[in-house]
N, C-alpha and C positions, 0 to 999 in steps of 0.2 A: 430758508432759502438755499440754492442747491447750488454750492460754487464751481464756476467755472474754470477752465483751465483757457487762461486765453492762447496759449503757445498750440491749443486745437485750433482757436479759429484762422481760418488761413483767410490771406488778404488777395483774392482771386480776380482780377482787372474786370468787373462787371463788363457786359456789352453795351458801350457805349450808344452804338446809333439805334441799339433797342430803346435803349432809355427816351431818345429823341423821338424816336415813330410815336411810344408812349405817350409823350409830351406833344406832339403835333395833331396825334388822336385825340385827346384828352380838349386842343384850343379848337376843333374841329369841331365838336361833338359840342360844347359851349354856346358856340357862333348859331349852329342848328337846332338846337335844344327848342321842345313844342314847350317844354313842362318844367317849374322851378326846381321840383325836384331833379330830374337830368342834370339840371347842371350842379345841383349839391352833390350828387353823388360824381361828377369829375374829379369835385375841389376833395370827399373824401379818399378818390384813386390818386388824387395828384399828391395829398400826403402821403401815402404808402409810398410811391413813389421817391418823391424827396428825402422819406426815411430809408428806403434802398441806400440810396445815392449816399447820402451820409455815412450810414453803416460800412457801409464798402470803403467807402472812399476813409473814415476814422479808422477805420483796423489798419489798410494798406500804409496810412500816414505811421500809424505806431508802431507796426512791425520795421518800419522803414527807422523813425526813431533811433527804436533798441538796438540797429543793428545796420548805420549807416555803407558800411561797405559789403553790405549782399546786393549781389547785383539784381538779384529775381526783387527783391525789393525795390532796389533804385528803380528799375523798369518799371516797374507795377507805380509808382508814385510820379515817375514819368510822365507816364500814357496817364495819368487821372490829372494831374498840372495841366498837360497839354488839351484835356478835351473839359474840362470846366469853361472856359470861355462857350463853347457848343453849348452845353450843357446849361448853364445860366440865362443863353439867348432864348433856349426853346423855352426853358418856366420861364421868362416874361415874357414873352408872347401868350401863354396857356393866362397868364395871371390878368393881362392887357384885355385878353379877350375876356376874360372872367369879370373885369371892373366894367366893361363896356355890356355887359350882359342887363338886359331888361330886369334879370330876376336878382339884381343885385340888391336888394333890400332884404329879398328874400332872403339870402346868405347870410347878410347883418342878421335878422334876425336869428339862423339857426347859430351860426359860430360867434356871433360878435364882430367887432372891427379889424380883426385882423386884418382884413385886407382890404375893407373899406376905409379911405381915408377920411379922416375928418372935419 
């Protein structure tokens, strides 16, 4: 396995209200969906997605960490504190629409229960 140098990955303040359009397409396209499949393939865009989010938002936390008084850091850890609440309301809404979805057994059956409750 081929090691990384984390001090390359830079912690770059993702676009926010991308992320959101993303997410509002994404509970949009669910609500309309003719085909179970459509709506599987959301839930597997809304993970990439969430995996974005994550990634970004982990580097920016750790470079912030190592090195609490950069301020390109602070900022950057900033703006991602501040737009997580955004960020959180649009995946449950995506997620809301996704449990209220007809084809939600369909889901149970490809992923399992993650997101169907018990």
């Amino acid at each position: 396995m081929e090691k990384i140098d984390f001090k390359m990955m830079k912690g770059e303040i993702p676009d926010i209200e991308e992320f959101i359009r993303k997410l509002e397409d994404l509970e949009n396209r669910v609500k309309k969906a003719d085909s179970k499949e459509a709506v599987l393939e959301t839930l597997y865009e809304y993970f990439k997605i969430s995996d974005d989010i994550s990634t970004d938002y982990d580097v920016i936390s750790i470079h912030f960490t190592q090195d609490t008084t950069n301020e390109e850091y602070a900022k950057a850890m900033e703006t991602m504190d501040n737009n997580l609440p955004k960020l959180e309301d649009a995946s449950k809404k995506y997620e809301k629409a996704l449990l209220d979805s007809k084809h939600l057994s369909y889901i149970e059956e490809k992923v399992g229960t993650y997101f169907v409750p018990e």
